[in-house]
Backbone as a printed PyTorch tensor [residue, N CA C, xyz], in Angstrom:
tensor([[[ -5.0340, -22.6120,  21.8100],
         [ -6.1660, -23.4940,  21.7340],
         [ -5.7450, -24.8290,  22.3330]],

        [[ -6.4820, -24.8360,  23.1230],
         [ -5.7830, -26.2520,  23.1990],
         [ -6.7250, -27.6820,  22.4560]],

        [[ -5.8880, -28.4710,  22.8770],
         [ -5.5860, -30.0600,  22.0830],
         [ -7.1190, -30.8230,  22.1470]],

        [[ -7.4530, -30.7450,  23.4110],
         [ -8.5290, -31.5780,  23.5400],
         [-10.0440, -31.0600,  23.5280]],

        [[-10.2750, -30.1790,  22.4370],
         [-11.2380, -30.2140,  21.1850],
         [-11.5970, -30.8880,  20.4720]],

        [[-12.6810, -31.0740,  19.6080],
         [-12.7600, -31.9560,  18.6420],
         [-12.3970, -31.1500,  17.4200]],

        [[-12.0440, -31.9520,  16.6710],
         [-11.6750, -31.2260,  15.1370],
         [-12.5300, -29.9920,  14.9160]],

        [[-14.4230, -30.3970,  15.1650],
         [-15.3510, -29.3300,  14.7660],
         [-14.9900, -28.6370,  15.6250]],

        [[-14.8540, -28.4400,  16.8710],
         [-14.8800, -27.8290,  18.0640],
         [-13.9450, -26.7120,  17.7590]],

        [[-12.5760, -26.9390,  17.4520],
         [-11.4540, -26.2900,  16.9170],
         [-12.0880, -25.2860,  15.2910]],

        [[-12.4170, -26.4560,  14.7240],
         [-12.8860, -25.3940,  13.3740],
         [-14.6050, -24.0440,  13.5290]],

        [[-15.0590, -24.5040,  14.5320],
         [-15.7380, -23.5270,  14.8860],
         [-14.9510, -22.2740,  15.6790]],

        [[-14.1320, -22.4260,  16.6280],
         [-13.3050, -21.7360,  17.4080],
         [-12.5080, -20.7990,  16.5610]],

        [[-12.0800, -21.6080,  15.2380],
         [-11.1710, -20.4590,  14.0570],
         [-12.2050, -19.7920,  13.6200]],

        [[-13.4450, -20.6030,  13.1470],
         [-14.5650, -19.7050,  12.3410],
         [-14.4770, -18.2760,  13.1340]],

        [[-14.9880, -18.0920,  14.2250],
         [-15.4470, -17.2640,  14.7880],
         [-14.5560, -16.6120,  15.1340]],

        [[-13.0700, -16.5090,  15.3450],
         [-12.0300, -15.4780,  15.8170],
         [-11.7380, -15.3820,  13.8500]],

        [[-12.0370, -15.8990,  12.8910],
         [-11.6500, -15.3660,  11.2450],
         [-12.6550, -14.4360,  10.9660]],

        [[-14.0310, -14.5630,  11.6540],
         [-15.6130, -13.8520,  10.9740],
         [-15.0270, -12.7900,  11.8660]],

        [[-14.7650, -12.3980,  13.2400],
         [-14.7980, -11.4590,  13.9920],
         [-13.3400, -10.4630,  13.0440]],

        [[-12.3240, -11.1740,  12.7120],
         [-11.4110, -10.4300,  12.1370],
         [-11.6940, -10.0500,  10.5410]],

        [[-12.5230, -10.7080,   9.7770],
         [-12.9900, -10.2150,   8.2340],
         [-14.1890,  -8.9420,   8.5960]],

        [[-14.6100,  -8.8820,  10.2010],
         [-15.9670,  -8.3350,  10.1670],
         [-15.2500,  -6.3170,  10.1650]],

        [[-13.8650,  -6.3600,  10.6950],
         [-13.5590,  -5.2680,  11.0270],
         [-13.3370,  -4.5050,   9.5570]],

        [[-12.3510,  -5.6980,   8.7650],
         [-12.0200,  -5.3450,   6.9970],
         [-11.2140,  -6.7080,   6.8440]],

        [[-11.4450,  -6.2550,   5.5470],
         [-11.2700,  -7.7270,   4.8780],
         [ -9.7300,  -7.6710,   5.0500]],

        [[ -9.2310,  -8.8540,   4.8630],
         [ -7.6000,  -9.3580,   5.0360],
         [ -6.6810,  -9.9100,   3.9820]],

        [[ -6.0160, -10.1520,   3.3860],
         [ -5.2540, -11.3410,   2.7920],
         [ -5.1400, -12.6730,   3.4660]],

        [[ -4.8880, -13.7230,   2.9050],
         [ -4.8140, -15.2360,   3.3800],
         [ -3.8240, -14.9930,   4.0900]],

        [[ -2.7120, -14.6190,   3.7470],
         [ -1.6010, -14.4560,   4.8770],
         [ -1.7710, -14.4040,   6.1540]],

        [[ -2.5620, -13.0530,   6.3440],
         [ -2.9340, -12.0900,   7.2670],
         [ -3.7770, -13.2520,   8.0820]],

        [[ -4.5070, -13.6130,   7.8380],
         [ -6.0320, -14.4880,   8.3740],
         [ -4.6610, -15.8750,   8.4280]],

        [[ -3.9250, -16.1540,   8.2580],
         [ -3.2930, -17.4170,   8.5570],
         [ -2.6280, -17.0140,   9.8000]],

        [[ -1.9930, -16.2480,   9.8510],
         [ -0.9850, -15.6370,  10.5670],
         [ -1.8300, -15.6650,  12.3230]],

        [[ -3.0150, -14.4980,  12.1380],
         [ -3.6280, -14.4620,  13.2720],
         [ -4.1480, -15.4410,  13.7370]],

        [[ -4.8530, -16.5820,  12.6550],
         [ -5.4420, -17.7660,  13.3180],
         [ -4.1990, -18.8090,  14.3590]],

        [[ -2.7000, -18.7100,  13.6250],
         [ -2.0120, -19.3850,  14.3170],
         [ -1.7760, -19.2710,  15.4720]],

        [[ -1.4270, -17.5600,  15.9690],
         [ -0.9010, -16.6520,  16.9690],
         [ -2.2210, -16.7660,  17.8510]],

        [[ -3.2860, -17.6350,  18.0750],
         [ -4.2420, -17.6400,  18.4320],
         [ -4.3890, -19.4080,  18.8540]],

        [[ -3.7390, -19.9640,  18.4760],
         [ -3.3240, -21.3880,  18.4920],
         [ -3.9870, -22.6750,  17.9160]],

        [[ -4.3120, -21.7100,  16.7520],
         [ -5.4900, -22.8200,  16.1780],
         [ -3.9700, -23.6290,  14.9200]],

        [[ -4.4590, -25.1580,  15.0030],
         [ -3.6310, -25.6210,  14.1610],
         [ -3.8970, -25.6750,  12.6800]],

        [[ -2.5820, -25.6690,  12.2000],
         [ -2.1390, -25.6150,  10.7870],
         [ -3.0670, -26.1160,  10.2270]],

        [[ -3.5670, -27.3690,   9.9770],
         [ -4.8220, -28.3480,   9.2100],
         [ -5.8740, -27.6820,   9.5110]],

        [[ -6.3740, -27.2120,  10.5480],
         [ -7.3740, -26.1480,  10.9850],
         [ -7.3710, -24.9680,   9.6800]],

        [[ -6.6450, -24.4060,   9.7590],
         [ -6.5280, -23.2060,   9.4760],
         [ -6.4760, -23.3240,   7.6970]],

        [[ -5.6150, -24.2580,   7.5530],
         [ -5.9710, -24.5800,   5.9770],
         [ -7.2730, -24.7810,   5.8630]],

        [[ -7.9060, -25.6110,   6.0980],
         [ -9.3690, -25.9050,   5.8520],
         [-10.2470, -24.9400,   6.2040]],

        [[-10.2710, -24.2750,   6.6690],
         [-11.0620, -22.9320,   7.0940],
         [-10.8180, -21.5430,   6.1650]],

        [[ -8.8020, -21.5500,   5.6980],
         [ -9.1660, -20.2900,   4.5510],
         [ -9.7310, -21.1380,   3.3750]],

        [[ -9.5780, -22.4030,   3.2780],
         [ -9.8850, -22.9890,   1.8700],
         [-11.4480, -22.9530,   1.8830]],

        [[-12.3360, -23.0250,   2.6970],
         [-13.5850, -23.1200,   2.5340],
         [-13.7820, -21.6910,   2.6930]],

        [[-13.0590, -20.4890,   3.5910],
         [-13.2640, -19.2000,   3.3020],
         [-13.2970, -18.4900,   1.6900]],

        [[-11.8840, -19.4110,   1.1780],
         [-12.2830, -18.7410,  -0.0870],
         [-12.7880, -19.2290,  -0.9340]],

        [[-13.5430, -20.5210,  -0.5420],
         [-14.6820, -21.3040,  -1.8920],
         [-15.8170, -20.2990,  -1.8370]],

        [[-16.2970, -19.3230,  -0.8850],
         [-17.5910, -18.8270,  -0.3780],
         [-16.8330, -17.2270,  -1.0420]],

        [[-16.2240, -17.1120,  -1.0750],
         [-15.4180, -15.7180,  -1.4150],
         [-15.3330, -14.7380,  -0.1770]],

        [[-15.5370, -15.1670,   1.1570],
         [-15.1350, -14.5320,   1.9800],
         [-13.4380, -13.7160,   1.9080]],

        [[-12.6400, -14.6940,   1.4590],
         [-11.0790, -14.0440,   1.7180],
         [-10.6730, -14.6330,  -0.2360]],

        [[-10.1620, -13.2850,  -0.5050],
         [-10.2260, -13.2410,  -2.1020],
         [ -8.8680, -12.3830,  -1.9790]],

        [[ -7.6700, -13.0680,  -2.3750],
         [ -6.5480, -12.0460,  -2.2050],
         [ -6.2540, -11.0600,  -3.7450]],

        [[ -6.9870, -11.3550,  -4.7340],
         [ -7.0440, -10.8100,  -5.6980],
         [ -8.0190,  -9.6190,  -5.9140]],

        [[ -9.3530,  -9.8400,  -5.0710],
         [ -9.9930,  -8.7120,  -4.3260],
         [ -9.7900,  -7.6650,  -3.9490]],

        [[ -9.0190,  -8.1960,  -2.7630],
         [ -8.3130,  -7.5110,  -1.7610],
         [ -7.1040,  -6.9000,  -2.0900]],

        [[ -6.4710,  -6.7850,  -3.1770],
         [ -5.0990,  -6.3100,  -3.6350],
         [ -5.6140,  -5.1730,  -4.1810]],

        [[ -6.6360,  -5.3580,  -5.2540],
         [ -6.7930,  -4.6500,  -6.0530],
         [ -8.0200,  -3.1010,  -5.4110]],

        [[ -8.7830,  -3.8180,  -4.5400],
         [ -9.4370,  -2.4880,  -3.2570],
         [ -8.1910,  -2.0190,  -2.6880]],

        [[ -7.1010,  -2.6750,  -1.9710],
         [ -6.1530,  -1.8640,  -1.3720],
         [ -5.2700,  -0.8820,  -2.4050]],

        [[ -4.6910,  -1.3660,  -3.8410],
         [ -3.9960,  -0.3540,  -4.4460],
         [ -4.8960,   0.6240,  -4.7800]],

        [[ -6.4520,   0.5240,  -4.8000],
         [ -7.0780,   1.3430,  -5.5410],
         [ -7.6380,   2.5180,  -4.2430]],

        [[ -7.3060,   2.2290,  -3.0090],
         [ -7.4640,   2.5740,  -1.6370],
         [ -6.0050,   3.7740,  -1.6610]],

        [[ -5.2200,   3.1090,  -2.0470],
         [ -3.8190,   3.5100,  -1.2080],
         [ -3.6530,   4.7030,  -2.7170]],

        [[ -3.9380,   4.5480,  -4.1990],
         [ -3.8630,   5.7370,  -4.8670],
         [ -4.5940,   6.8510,  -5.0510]],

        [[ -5.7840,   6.4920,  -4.4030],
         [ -7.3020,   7.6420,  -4.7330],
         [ -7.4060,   8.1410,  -3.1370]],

        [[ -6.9080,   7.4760,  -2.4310],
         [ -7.1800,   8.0650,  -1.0180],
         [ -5.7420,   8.8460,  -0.3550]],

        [[ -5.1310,   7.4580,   0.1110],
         [ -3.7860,   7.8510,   0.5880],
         [ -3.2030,   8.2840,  -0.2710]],

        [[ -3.0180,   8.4850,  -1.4820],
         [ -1.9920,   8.9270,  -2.6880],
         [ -0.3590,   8.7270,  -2.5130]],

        [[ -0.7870,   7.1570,  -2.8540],
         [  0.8530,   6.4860,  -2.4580],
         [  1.0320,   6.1520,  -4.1340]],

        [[  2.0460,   6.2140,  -4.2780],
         [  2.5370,   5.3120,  -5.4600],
         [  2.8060,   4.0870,  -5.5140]],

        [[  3.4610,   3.1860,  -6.6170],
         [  3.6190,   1.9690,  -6.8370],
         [  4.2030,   1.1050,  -6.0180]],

        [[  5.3440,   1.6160,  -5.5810],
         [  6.5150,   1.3410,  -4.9410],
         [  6.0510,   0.8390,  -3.3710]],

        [[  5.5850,   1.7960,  -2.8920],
         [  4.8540,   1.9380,  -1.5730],
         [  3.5240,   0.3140,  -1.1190]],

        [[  2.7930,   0.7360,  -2.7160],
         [  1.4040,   0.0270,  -2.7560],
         [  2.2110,  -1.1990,  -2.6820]],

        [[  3.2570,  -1.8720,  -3.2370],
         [  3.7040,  -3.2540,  -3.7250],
         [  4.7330,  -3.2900,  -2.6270]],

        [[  5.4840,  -2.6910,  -1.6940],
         [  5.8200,  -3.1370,  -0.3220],
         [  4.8410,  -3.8250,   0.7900]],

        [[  3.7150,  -2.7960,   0.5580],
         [  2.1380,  -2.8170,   1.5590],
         [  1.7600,  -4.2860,   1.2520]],

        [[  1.4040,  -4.4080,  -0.0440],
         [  0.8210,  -5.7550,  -0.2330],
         [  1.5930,  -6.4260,   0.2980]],

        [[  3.2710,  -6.8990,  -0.3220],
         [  4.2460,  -7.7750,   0.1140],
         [  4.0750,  -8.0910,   1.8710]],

        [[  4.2490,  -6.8740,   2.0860],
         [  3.9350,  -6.8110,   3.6750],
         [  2.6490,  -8.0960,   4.3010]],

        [[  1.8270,  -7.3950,   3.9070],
         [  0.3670,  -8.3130,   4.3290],
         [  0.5290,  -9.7280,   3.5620]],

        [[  1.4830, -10.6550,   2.5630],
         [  1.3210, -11.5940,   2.1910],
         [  0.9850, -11.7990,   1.2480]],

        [[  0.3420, -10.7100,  -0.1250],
         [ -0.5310, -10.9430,  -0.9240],
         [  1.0450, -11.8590,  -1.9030]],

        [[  0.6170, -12.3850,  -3.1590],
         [  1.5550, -13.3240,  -3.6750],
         [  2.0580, -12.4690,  -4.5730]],

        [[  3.4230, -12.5260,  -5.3090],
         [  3.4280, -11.2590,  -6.1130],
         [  3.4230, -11.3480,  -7.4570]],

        [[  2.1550, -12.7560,  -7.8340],
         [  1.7400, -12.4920,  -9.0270],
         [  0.1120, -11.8630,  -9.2110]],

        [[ -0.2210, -11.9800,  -7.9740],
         [ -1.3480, -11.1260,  -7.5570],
         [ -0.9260,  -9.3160,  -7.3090]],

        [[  0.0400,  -9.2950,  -6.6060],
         [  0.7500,  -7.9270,  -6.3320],
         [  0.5940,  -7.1760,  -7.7130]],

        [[  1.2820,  -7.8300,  -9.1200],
         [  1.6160,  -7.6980,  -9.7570],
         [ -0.0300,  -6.9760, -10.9220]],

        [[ -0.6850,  -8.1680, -10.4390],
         [ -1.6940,  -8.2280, -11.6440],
         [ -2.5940,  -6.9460, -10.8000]],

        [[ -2.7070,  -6.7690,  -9.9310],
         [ -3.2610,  -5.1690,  -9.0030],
         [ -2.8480,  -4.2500,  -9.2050]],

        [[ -1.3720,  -3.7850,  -9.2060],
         [ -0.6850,  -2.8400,  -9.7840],
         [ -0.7880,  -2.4170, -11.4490]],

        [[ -1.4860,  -3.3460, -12.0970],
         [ -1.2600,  -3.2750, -13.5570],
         [ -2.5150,  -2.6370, -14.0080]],

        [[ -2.9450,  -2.4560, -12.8180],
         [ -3.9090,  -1.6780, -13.2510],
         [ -4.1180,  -0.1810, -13.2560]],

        [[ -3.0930,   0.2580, -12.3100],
         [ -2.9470,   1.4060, -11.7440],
         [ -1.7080,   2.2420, -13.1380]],

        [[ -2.2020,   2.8140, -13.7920],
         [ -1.8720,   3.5690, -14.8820],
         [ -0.7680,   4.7800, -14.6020]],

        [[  0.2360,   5.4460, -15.3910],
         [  1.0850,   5.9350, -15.5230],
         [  0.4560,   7.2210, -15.1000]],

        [[ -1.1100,   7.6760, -15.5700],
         [ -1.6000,   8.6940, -15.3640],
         [ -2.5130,   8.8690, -14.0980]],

        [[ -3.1710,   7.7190, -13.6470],
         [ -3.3070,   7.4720, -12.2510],
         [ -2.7610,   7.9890, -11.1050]],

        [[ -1.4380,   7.3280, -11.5490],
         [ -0.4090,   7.7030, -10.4560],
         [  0.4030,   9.0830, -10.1900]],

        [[  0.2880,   9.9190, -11.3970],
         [  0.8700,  10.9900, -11.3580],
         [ -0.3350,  12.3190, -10.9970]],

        [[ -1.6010,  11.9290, -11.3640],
         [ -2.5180,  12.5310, -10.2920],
         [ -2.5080,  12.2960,  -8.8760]],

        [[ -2.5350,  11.2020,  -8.9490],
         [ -2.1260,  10.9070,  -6.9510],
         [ -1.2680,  11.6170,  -6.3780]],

        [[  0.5170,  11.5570,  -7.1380],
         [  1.4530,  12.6330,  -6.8450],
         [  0.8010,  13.8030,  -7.3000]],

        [[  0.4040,  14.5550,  -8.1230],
         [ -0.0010,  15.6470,  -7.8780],
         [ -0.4300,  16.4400,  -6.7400]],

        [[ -2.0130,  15.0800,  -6.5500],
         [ -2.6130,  15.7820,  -5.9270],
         [ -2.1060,  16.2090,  -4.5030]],

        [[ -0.9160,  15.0060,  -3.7680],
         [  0.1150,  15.1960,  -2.9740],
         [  0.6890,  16.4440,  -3.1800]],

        [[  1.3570,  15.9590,  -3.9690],
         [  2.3800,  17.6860,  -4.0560],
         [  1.9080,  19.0820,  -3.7790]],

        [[  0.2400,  18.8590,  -4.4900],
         [ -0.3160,  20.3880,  -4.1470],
         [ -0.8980,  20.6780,  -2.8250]],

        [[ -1.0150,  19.9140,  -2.1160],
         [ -1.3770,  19.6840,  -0.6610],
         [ -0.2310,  20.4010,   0.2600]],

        [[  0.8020,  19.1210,  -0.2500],
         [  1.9580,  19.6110,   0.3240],
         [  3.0690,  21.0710,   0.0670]],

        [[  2.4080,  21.4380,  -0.8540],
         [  3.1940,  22.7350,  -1.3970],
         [  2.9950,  23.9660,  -0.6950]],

        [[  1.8220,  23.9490,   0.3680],
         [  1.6310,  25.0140,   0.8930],
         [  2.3770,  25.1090,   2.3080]],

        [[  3.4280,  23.9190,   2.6140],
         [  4.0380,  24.0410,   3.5760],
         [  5.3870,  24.7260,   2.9910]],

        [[  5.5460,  24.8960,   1.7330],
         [  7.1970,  24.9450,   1.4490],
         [  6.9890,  26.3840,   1.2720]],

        [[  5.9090,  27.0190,   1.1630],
         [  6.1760,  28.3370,   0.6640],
         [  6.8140,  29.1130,   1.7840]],

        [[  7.8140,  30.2060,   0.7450],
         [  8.6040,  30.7220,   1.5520],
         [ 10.3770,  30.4000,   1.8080]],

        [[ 10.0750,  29.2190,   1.2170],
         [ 11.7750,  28.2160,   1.2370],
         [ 12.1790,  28.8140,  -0.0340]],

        [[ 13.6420,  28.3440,   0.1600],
         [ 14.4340,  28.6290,  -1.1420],
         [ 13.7120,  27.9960,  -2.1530]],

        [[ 13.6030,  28.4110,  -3.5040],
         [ 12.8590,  27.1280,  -4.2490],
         [ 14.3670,  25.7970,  -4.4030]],

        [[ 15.3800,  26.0120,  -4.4700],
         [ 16.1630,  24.7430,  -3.8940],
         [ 15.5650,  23.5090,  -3.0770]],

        [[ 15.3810,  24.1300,  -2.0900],
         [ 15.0300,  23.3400,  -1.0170],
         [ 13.8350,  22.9090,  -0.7810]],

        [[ 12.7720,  23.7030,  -1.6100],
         [ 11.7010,  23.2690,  -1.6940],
         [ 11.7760,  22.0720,  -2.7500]],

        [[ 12.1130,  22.4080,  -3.9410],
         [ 11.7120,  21.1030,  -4.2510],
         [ 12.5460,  19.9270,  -4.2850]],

        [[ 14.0070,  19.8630,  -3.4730],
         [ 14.6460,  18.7460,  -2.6000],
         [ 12.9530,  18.6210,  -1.6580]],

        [[ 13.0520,  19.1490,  -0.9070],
         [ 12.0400,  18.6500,  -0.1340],
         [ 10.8750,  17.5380,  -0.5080]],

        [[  9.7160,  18.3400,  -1.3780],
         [  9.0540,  17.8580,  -2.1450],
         [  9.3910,  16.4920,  -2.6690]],

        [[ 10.6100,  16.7730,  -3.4160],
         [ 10.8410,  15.3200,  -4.2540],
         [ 11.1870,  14.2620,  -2.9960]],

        [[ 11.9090,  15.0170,  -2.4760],
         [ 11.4950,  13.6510,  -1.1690],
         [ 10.7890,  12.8370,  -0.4900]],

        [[  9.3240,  14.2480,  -0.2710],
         [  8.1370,  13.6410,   0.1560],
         [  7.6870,  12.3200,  -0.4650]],

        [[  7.1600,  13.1030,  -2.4600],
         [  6.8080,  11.7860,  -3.2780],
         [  7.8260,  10.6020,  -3.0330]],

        [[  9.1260,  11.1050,  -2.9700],
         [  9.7670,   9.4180,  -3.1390],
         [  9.4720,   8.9040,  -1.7820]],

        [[  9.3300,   9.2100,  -0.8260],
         [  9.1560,   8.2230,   0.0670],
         [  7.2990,   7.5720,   0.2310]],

        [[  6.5790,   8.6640,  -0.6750],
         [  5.4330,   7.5830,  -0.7590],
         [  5.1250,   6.5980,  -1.6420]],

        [[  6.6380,   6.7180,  -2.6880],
         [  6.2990,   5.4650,  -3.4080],
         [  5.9440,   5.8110,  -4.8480]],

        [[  6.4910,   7.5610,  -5.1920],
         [  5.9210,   7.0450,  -6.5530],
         [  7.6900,   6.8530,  -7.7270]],

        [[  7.1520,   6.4690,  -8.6740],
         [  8.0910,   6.6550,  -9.4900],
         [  9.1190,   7.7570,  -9.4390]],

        [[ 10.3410,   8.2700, -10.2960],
         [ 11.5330,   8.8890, -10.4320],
         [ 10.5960,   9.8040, -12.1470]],

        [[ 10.0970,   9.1360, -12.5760],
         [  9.5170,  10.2430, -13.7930],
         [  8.1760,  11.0130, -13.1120]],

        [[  7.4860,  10.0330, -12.1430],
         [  6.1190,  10.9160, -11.9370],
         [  6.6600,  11.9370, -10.8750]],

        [[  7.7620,  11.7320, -10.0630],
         [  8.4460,  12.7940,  -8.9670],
         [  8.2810,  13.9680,  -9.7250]],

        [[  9.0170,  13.8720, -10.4960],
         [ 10.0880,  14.6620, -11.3510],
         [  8.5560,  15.6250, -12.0640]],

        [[  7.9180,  14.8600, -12.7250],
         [  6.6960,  15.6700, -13.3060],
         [  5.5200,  16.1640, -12.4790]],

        [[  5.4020,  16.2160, -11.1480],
         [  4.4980,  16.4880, -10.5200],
         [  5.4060,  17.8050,  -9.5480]],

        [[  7.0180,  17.4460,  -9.3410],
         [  7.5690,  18.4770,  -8.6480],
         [  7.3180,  19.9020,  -9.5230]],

        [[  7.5320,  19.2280, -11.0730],
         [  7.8950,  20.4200, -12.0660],
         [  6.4180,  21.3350, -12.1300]],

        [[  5.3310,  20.6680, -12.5210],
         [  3.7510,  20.9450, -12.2760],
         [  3.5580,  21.8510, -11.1600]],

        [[  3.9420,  21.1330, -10.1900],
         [  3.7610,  22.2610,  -8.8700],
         [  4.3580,  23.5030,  -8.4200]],

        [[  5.4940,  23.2310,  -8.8320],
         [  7.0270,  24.3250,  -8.2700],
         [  7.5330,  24.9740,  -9.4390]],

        [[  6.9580,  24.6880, -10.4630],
         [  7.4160,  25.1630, -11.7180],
         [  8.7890,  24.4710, -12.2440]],

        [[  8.9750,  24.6070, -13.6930],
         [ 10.6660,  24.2470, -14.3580],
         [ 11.6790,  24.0570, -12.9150]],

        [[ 12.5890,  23.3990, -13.0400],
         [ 13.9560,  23.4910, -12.6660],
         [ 14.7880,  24.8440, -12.6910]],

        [[ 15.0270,  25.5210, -12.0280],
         [ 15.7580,  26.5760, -11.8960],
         [ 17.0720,  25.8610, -12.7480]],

        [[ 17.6050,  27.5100, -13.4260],
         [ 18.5740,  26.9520, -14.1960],
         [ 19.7510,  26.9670, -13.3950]],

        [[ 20.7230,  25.8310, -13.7690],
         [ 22.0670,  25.8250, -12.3250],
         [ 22.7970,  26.7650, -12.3920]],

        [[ 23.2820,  27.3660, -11.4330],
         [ 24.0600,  28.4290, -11.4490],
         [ 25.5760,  28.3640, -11.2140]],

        [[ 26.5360,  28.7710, -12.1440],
         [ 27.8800,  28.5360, -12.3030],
         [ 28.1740,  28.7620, -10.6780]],

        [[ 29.6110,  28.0560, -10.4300],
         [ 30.7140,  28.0220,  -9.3460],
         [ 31.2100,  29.4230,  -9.1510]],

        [[ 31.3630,  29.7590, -10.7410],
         [ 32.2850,  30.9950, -10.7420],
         [ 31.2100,  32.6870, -10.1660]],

        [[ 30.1370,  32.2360,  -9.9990],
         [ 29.1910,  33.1320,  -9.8240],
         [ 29.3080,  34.2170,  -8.5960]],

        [[ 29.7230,  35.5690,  -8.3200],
         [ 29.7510,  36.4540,  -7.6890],
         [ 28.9760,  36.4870,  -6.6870]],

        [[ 29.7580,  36.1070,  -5.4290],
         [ 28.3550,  36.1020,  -4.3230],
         [ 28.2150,  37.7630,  -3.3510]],

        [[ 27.2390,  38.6480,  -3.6890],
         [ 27.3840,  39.6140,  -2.8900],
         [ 26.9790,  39.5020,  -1.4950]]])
């Protein structure tokens, strides 16, 4: 942007590259700070524009946390872990992070892994059950859910833990 704008001139110029970017989906303040800069609108600009964005409730990062975890467990079926990188990622603050996640329940989340796991279970058939549910438990952990909901959604799907089988065991 350049310099020789007038203040309004400049704050109309953010309006309209912030409305064109809230119009696609809504953002975090971060997010909407970030692009307005990389766009060359200045700092005082850009404060005054999310601050009157969020007197009107256009940009609501408490909103917006709580549609995205509730996005990322009923849709994408990510877990906690995942959801609270994502936010971190986009800027949200992480007492907002925090108060979004607290909503998302022990039993929430282990339907989400479920419903993962049973999706995904129809690729393993046929594997050792070993390796299937190494596999599996891998999948969930890398979307983020917990080490108890892994563990109870692998068992749900793939059945008990095979019992371990001694060293000393006869291999024919």
């Amino acid at each position: 942007m350049t310099s020789d704008l007038s203040h309004d001139e400049q704050l109309e110029f953010a309006r309209q590259i912030a409305l064109r970017l809230l119009d696609s989906r809504s953002r975090s303040e971060a997010e909407l700070w970030d692009r307005l800069t990389s766009r060359g609108v200045p700092d005082e600009i850009c404060q005054e524009l999310i601050g009157r964005f969020r007197d009107v409730g256009l940009v609501d990062d408490a909103a917006f946390a709580d549609a995205l975890t509730q996005t990322c467990v009923q849709v994408n079926r990510y877990g906690a872990t995942r959801i609270r990188a994502e936010l971190r990622r986009r800027g949200v603050a992480e007492d907002v992070v925090a108060e979004a996640l607290g909503q998302v329940g022990y039993e929430e989340e282990l339907e989400a892994a479920l419903a993962f796991a049973r999706r995904r279970s129809h690729r393993l058939a046929g594997l050792d059950p070993q390796v299937a549910r190494r596999r599996l438990t891998a999948a969930l952990a890398r979307r983020g859910f917990q080490v108890a909901v892994v563990s109870s959604a692998v068992d749900d799907v793939l059945g008990e833990a095979a019992p371990d089988t001694d060293d000393n065991t006869l291999v024919k």
